[in-house]
MITIZA-960573 format. One record per residue (C-alpha): residue number from 1; residue in three letters; x, y negated, z negated. Coordinates in steps of 0.1 Angstrom, whole numbers, plus 2048, in hexadecimal, padded with zeros to 3 digits. Layout:
residues N
<site i="NUM" aa="ala" xx="X" yy="Y" zz="Z"/>
...
end
This chain:
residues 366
<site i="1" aa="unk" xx="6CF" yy="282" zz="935"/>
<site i="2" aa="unk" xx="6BD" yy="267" zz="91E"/>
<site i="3" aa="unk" xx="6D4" yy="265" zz="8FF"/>
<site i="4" aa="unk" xx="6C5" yy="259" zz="8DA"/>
<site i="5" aa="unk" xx="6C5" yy="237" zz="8D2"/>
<site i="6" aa="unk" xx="6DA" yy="238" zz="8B4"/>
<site i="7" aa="unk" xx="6F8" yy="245" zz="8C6"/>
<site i="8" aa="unk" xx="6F9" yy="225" zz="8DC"/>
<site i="9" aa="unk" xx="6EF" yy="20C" zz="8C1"/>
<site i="10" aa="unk" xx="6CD" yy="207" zz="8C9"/>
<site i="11" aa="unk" xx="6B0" yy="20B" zz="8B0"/>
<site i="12" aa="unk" xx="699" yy="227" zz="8B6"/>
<site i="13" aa="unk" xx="678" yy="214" zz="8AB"/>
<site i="14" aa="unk" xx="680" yy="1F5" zz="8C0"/>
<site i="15" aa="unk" xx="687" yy="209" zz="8DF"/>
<site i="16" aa="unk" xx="663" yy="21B" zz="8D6"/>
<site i="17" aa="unk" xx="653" yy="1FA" zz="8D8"/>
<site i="18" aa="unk" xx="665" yy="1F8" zz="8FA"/>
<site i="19" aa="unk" xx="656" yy="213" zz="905"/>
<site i="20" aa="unk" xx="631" yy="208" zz="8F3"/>
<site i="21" aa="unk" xx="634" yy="1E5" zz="908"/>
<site i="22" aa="unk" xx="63D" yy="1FA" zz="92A"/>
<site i="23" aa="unk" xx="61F" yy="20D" zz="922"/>
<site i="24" aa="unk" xx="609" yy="1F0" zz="91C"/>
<site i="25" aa="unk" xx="610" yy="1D9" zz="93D"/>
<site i="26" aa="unk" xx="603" yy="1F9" zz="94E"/>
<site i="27" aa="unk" xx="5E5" yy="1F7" zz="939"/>
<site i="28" aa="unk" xx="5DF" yy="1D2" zz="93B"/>
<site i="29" aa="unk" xx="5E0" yy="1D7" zz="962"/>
<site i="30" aa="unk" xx="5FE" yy="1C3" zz="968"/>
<site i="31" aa="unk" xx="608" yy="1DA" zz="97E"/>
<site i="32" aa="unk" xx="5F9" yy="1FD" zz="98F"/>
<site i="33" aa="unk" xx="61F" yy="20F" zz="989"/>
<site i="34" aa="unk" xx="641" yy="209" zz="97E"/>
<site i="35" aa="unk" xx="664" yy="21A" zz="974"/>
<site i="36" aa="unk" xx="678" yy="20E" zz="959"/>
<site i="37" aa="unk" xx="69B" yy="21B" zz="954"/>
<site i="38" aa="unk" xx="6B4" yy="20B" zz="934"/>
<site i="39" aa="unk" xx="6DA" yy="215" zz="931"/>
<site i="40" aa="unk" xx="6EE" yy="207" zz="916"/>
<site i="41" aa="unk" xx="71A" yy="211" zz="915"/>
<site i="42" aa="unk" xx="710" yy="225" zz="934"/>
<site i="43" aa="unk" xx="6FC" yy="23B" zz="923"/>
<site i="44" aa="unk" xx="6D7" yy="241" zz="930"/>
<site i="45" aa="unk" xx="6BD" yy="235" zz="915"/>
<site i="46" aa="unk" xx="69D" yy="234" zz="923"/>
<site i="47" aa="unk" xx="68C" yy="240" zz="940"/>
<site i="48" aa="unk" xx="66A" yy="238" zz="944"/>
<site i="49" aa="unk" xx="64F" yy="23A" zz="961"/>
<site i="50" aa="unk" xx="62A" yy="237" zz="961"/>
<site i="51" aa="unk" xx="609" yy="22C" zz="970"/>
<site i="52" aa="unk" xx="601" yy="238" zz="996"/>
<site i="53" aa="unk" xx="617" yy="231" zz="9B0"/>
<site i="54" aa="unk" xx="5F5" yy="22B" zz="9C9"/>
<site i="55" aa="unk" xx="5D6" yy="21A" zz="9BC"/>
<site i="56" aa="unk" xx="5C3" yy="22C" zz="9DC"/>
<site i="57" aa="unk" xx="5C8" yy="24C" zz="9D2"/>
<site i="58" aa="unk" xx="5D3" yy="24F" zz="9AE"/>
<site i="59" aa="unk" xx="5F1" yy="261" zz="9B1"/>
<site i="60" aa="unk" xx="603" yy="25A" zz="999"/>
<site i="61" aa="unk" xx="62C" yy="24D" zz="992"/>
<site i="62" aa="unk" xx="642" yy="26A" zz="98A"/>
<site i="63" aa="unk" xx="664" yy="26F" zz="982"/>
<site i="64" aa="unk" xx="670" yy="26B" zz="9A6"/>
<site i="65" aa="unk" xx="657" yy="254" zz="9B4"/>
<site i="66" aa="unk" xx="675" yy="235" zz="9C1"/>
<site i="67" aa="unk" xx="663" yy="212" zz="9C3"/>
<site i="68" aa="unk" xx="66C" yy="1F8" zz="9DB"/>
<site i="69" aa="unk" xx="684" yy="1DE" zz="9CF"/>
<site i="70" aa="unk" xx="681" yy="1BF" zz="9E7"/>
<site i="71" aa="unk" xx="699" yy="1AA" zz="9DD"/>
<site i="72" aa="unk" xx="6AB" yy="1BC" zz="9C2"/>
<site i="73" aa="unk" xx="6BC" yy="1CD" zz="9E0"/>
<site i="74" aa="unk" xx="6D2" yy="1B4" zz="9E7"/>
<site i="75" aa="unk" xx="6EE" yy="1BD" zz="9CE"/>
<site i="76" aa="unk" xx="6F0" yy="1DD" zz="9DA"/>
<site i="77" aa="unk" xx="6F7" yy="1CC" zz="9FE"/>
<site i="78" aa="unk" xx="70E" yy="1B5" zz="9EC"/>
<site i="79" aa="unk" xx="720" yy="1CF" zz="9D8"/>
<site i="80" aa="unk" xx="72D" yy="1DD" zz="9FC"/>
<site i="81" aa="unk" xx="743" yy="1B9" zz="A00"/>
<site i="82" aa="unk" xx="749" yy="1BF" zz="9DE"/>
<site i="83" aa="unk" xx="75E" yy="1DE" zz="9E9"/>
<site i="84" aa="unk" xx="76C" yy="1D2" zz="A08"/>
<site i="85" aa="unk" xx="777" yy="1B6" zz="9F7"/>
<site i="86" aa="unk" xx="78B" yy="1C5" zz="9DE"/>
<site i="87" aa="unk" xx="79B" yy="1DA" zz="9FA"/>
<site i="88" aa="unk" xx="7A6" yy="1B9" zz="A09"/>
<site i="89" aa="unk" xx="791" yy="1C0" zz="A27"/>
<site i="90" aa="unk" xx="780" yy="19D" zz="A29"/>
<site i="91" aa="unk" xx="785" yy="17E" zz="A13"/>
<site i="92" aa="unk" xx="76A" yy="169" zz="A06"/>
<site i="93" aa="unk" xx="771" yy="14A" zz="A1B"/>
<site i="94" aa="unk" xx="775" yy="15A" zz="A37"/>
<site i="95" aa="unk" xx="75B" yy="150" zz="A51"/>
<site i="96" aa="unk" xx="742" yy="168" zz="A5B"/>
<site i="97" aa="unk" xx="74C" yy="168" zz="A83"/>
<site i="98" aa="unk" xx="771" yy="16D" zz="A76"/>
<site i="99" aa="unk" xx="761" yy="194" zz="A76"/>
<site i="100" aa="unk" xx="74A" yy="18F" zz="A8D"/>
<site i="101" aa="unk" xx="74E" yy="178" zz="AAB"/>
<site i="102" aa="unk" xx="729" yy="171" zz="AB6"/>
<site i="103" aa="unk" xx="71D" yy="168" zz="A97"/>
<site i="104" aa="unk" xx="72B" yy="144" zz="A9B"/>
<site i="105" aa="unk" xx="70E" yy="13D" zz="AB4"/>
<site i="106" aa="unk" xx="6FD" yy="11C" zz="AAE"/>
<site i="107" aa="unk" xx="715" yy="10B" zz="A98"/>
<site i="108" aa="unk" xx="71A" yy="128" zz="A7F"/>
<site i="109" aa="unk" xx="73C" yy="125" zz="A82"/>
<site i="110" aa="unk" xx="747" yy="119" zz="A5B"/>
<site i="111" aa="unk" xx="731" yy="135" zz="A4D"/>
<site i="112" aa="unk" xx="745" yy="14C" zz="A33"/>
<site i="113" aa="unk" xx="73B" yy="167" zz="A22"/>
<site i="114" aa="unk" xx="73F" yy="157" zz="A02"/>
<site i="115" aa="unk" xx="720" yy="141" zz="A10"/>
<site i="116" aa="unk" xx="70C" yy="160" zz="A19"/>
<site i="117" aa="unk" xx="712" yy="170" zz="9F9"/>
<site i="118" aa="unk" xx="708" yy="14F" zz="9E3"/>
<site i="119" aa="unk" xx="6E9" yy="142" zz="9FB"/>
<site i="120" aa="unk" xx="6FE" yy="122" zz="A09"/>
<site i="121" aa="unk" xx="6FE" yy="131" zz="A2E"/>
<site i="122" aa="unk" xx="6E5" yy="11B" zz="A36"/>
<site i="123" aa="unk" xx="6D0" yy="12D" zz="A4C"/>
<site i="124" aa="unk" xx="6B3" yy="139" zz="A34"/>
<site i="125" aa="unk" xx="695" yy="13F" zz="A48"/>
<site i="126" aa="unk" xx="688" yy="15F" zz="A5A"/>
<site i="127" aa="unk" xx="68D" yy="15A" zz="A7A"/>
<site i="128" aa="unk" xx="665" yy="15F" zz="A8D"/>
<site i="129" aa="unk" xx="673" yy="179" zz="AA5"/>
<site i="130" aa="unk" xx="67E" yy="193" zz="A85"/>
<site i="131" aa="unk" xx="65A" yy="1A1" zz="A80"/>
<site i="132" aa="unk" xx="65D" yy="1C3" zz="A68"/>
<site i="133" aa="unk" xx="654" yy="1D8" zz="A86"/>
<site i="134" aa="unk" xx="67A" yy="1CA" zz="A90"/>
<site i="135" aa="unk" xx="68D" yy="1D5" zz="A74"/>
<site i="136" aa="unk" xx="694" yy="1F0" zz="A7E"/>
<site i="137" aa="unk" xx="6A7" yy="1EA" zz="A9F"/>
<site i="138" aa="unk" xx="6C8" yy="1DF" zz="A8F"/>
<site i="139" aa="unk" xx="6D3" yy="1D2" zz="AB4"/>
<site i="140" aa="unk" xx="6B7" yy="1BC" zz="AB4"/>
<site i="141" aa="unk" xx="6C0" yy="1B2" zz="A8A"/>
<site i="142" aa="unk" xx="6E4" yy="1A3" zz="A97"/>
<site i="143" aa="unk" xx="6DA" yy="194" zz="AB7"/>
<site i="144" aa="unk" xx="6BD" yy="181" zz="A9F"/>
<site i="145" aa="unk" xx="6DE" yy="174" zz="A8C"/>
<site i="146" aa="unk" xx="6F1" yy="16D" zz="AA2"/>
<site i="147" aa="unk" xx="6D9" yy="156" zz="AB1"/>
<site i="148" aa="unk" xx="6C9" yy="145" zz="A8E"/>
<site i="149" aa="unk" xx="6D1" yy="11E" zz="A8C"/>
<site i="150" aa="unk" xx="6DB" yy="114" zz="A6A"/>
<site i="151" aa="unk" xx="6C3" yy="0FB" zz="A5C"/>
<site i="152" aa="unk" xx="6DE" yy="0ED" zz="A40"/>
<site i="153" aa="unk" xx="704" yy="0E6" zz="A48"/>
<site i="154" aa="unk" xx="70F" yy="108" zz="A36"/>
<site i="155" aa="unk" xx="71B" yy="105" zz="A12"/>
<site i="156" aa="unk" xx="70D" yy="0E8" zz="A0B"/>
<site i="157" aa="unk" xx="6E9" yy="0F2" zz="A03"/>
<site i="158" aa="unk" xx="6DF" yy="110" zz="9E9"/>
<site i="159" aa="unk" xx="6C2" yy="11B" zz="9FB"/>
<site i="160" aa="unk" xx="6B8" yy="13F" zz="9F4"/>
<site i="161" aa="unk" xx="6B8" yy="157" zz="A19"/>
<site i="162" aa="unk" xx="69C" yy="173" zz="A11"/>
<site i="163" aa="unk" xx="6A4" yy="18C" zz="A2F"/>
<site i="164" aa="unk" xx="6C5" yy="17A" zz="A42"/>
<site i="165" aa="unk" xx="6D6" yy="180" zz="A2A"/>
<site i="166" aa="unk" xx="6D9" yy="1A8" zz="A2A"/>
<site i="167" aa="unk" xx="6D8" yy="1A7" zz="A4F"/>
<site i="168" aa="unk" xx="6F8" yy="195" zz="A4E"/>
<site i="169" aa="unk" xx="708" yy="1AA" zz="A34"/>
<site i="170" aa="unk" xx="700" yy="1C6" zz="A45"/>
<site i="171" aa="unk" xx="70F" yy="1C0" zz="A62"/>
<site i="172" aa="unk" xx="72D" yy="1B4" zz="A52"/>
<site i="173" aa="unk" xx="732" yy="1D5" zz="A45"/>
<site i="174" aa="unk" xx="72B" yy="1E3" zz="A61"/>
<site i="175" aa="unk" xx="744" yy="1CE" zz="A76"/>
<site i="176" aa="unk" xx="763" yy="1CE" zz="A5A"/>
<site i="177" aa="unk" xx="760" yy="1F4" zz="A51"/>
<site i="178" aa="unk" xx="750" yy="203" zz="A71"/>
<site i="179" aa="unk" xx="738" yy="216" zz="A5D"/>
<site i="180" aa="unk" xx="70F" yy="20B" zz="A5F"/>
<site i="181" aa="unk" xx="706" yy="1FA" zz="A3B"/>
<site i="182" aa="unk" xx="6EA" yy="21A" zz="A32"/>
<site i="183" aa="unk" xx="709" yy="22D" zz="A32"/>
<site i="184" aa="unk" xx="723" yy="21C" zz="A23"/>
<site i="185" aa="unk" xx="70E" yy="215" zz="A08"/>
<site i="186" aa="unk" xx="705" yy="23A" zz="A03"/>
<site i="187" aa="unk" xx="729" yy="245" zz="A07"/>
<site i="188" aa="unk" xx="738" yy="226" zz="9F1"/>
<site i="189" aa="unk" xx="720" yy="220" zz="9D8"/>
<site i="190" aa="unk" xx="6FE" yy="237" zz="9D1"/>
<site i="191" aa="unk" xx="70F" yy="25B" zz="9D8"/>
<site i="192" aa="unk" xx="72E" yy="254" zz="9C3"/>
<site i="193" aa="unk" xx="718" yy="244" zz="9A8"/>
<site i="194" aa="unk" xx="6FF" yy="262" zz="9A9"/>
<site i="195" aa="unk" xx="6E5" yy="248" zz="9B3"/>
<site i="196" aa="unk" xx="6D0" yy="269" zz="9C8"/>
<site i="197" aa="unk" xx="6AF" yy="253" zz="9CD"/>
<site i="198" aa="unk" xx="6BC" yy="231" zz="9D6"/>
<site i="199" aa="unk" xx="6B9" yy="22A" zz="9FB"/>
<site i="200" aa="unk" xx="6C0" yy="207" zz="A14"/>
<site i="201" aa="unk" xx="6AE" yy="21D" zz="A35"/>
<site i="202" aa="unk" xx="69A" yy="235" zz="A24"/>
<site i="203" aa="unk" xx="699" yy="259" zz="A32"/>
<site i="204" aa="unk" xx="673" yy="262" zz="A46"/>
<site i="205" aa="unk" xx="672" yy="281" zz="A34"/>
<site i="206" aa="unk" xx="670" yy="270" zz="A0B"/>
<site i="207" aa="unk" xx="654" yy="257" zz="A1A"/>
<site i="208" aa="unk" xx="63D" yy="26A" zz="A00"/>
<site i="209" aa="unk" xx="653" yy="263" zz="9E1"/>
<site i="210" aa="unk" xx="64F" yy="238" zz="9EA"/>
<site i="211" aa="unk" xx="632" yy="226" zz="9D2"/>
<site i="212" aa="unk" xx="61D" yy="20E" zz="9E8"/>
<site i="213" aa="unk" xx="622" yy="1E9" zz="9DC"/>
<site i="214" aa="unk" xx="604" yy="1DA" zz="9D1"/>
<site i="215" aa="unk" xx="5F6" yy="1B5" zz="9D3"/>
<site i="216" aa="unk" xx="5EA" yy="1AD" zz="9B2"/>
<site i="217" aa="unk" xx="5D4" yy="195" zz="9AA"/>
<site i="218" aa="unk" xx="5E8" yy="175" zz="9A8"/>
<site i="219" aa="unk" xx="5FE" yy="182" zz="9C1"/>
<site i="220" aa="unk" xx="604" yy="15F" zz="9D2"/>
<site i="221" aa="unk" xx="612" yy="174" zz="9F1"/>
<site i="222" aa="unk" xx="5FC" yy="190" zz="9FC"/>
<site i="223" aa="unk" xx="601" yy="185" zz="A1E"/>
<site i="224" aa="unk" xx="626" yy="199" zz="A1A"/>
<site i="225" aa="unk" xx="61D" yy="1BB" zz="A09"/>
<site i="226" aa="unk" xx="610" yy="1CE" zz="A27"/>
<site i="227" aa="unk" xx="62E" yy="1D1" zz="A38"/>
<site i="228" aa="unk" xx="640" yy="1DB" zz="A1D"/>
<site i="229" aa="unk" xx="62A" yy="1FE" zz="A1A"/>
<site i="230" aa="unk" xx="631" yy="206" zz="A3E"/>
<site i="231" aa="unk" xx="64B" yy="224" zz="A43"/>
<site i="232" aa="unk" xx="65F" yy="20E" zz="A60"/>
<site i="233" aa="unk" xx="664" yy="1F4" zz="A4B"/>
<site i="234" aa="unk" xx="670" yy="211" zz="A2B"/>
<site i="235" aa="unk" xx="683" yy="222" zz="A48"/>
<site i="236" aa="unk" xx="699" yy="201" zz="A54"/>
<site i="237" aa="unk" xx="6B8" yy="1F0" zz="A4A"/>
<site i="238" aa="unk" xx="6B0" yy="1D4" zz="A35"/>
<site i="239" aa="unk" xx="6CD" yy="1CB" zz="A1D"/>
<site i="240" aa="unk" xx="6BA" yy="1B0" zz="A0C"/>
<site i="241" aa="unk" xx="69B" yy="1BA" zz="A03"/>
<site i="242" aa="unk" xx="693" yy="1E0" zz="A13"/>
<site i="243" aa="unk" xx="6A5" yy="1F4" zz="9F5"/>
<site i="244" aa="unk" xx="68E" yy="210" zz="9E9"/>
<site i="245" aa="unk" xx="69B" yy="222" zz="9C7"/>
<site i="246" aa="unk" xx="68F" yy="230" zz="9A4"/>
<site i="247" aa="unk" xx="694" yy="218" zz="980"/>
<site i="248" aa="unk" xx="6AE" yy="232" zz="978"/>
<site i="249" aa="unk" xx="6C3" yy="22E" zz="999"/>
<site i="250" aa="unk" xx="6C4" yy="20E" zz="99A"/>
<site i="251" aa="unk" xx="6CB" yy="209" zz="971"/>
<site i="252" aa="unk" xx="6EC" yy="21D" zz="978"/>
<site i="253" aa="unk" xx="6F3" yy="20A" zz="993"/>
<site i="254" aa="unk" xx="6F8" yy="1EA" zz="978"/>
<site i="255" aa="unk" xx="704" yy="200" zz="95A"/>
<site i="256" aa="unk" xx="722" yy="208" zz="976"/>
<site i="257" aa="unk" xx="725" yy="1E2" zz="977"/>
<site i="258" aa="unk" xx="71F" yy="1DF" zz="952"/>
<site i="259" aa="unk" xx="73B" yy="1F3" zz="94C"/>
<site i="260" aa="unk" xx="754" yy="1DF" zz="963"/>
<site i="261" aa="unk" xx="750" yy="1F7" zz="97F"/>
<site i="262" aa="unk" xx="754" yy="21C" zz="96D"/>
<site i="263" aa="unk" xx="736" yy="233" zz="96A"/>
<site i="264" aa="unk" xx="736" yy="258" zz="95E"/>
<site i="265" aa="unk" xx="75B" yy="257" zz="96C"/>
<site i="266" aa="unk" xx="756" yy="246" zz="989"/>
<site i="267" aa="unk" xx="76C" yy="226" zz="992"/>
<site i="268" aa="unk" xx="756" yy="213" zz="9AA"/>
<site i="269" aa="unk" xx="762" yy="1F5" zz="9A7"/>
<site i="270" aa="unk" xx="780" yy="1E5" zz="98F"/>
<site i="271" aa="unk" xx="77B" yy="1CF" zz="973"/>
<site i="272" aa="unk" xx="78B" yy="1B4" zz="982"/>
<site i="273" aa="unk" xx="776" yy="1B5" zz="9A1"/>
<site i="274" aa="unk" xx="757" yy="1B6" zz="98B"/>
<site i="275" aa="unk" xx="75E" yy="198" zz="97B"/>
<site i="276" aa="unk" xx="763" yy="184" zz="99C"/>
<site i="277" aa="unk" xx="744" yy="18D" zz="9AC"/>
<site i="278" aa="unk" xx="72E" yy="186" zz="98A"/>
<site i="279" aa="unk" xx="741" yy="164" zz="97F"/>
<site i="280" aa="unk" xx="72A" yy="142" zz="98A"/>
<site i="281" aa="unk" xx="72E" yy="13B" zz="9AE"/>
<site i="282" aa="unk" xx="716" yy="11E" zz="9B0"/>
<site i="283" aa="unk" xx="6FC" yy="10F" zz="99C"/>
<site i="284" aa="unk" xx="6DF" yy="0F6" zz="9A4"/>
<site i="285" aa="unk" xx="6BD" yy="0F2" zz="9B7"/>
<site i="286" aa="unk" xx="6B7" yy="10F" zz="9CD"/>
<site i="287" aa="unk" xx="6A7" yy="0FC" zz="9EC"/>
<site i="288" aa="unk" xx="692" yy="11D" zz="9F6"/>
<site i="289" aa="unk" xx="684" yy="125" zz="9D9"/>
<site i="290" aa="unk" xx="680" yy="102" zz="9C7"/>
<site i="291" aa="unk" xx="694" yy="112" zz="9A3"/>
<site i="292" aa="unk" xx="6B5" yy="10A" zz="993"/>
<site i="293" aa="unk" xx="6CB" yy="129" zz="999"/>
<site i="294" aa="unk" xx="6EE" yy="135" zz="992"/>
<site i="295" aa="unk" xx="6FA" yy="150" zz="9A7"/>
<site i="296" aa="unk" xx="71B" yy="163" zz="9AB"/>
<site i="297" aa="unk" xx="723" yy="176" zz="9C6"/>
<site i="298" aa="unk" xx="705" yy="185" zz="9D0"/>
<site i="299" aa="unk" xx="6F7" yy="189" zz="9AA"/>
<site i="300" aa="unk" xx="6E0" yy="16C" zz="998"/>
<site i="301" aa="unk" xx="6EA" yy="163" zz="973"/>
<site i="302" aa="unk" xx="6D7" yy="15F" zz="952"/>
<site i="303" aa="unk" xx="6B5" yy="163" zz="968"/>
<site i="304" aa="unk" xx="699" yy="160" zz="94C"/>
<site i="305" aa="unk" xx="68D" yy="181" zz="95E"/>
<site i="306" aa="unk" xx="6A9" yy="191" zz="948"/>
<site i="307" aa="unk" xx="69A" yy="183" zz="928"/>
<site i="308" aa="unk" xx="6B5" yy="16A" zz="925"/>
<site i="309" aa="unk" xx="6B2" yy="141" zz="928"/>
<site i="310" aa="unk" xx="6BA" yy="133" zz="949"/>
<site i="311" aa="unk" xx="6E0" yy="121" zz="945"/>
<site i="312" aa="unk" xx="6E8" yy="138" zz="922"/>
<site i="313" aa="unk" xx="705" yy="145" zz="92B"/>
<site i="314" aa="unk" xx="700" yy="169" zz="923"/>
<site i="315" aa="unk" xx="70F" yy="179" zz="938"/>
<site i="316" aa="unk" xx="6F2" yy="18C" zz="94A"/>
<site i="317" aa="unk" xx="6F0" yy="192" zz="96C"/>
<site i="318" aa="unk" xx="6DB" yy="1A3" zz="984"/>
<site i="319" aa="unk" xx="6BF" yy="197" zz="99E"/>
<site i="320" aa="unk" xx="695" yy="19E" zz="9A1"/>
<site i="321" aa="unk" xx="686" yy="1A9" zz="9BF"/>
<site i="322" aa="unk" xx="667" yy="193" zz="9CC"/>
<site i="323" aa="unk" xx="648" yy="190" zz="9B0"/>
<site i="324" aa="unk" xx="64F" yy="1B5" zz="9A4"/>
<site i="325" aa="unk" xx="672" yy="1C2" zz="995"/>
<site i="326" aa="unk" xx="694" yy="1BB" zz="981"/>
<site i="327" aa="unk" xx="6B2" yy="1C7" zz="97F"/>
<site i="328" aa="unk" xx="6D2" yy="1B8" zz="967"/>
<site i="329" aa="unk" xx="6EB" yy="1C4" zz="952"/>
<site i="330" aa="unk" xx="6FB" yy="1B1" zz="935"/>
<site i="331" aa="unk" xx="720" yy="1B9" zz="932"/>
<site i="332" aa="unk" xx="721" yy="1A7" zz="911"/>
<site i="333" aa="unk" xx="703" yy="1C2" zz="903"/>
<site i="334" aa="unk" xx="70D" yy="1DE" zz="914"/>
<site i="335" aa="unk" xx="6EC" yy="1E0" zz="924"/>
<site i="336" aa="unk" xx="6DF" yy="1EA" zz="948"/>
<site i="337" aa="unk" xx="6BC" yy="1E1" zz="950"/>
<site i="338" aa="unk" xx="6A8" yy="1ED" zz="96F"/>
<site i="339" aa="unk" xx="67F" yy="1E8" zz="96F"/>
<site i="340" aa="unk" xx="669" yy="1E8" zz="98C"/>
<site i="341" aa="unk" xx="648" yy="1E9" zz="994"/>
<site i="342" aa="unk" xx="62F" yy="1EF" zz="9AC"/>
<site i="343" aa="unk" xx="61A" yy="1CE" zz="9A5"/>
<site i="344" aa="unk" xx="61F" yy="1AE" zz="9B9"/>
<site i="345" aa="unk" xx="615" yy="18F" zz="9A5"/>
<site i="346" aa="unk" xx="61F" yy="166" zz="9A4"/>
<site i="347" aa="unk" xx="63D" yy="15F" zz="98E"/>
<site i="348" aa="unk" xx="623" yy="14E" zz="976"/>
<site i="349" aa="unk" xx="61C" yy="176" zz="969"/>
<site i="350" aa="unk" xx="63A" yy="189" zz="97A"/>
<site i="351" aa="unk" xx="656" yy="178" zz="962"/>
<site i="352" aa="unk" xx="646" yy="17C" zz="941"/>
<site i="353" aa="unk" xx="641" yy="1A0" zz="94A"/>
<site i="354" aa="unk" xx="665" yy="1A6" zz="956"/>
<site i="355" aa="unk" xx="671" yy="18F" zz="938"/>
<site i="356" aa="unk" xx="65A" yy="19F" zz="91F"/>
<site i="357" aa="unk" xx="66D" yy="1C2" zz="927"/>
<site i="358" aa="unk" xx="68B" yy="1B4" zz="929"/>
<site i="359" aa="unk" xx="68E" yy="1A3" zz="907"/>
<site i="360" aa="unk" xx="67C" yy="1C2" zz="8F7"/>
<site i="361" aa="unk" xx="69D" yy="1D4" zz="908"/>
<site i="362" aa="unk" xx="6B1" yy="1BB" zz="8F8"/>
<site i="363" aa="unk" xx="6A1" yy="1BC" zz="8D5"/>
<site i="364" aa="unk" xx="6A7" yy="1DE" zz="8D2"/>
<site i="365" aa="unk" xx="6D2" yy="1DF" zz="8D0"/>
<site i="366" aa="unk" xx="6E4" yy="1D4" zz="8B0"/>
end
């Protein structure tokens, strides 16, 4: 239930002219779709969707159309570590083949799941062989990692790992709990939090409630977005970048976080453990993507995505998913922030739309 602005110190006409810029980046063509979702002291604020979720055929976003979230998936991959950890199941320094042996092929020996987590394992690339028409066989997935040859000395080099990443984590779960990841995560994390649309392995028979990503016209990656409207690729296991949810899901997901763990009475995570995995892990040129980042474990900080400056110590946290979508929360505010779209572009025109919301978001608390 959406509550009134006033009751959560927000202004009513600022969060209007939220809602007015939402409405306009749909007009302007920015993007065919999107969802926008704000929480603010864990109490729903906004929940907006609009546009069509398929330029072909004009149908248009509705309340439970779920967009997909590339790589703002990855938190909900790392927030399944986050759990085990606090269970004293793993450490962070322990090395990946400490829970699973045959990972240490090919001199992956020294890799620890605090490197995984942060982007220092080293091994960043794709390897050729994981085609998305692969993802799906998860015996293949771990036989690709076991075999990949780092191309760094792990932990020495922040270089972001688009897809290894949530392979590994997956399988980590899977080998330290005994449970695949697309159910851990359902039965740790979305069902308690009432998260009903968020999926990592999406189920055949919602294939009808997924918007289509589109390739905009600066998209500098077009090459990408087809396989990312097939149903395999919807359908497989892809911790880092394969999460397929609504705004409002994935806004409570970081209002839980927001409020050191608690939602609606549930105790996901505790306070303690939610300011380990947000406090700065490492900071400096990310080799991959050619940007200064600071990252925690498995969260980015003060991304300018989240209307903040890079290095301002605000406290925001959170992580975009490739040329479309944010989503952050900013303990300090009280806020929780989840907006996707449908609408591929270059970073030259995705961050001032994702910033543009996100500073409106912020201009509207006192």
């Amino acid at each position: 239930m959406v509550v009134t602005a006033d009751s959560v110190q927000m202004d009513s006409q600022s969060l209007g002219r939220v809602e007015a810029l939402f409405h306009r980046q749909l007009e302007q063509g920015l993007h065919p779709g999107a969802g926008l979702a704000v929480y603010r002291h864990g109490q729903l604020v906004l929940d907006l969707f609009g546009g069509v979720a398929d330029r072909e055929s004009q149908k248009p976003v509705a309340h439970d159309t779920m967009f997909i979230l590339y790589s703002s998936t990855k938190p909900l991959a790392a927030i399944c570590l986050h759990i085990l950890w606090e269970r004293g199941q793993l450490g962070w320094d322990d090395p990946v083949a400490h829970h699973w042996p045959d990972f240490a092929k090919n001199g992956k020996e020294g890799v620890t799941i605090r490197h995984v987590l942060t982007h220092q394992g080293g091994f960043p690339e794709t390897p050729g062989s994981m085609t998305w028409n692969k993802w799906r066989d998860w015996d293949f997935v771990v036989q690709a990692m076991e075999n990949l040859v780092p191309e760094y000395v792990p932990g020495e080099v922040m270089a972001y790992h688009p897809r290894n990443y949530g392979w590994v984590i997956g399988e980590l779960v899977r080998r330290i709990d005994g449970r695949p990841f697309s159910q851990f995560l359902r039965e740790e994390v979305t069902r308690p939090l009432s998260m009903h649309d968020a999926y990592v392995g999406l189920p055949a028979n919602l294939e009808h409630r997924v918007s289509r990503v589109h390739a905009m016209e600066d998209c500098d990656r077009p090459v990408s977005i087809p396989a990312y409207n097939q149903p395999e690729v919807h359908q497989a296991v892809h911790p880092a970048g394969g999460g397929i949810t609504t705004a409002r899901d994935l806004a409570r997901f970081y209002a839980m976080l927001c409020g050191g763990g608690y939602l609606d009475g549930t105790q996901l995570l505790k306070p303690e453990t939610v300011a380990e995995v947000t406090g700065l892990q490492v900071e400096g040129l990310d080799h991959s993507l050619g940007l200064h980042k600071r990252r925690s474990l498995g969260l980015v900080l003060d991304d300018p995505r989240m209307g903040v400056a890079e290095n301002s110590g605000s406290g925001s946290f959170g992580h975009g998913g490739q040329a479309t979508s944010v989503g952050w929360a900013d303990p300090q505010l009280g806020l929780a922030v989840a907006y996707i779209t449908n609408g591929a572009r270059s970073e030259d025109t995705n961050l001032p739309r994702l910033s543009a919301i996100s500073q409106a978001v912020r201009a509207a608390c006192f």
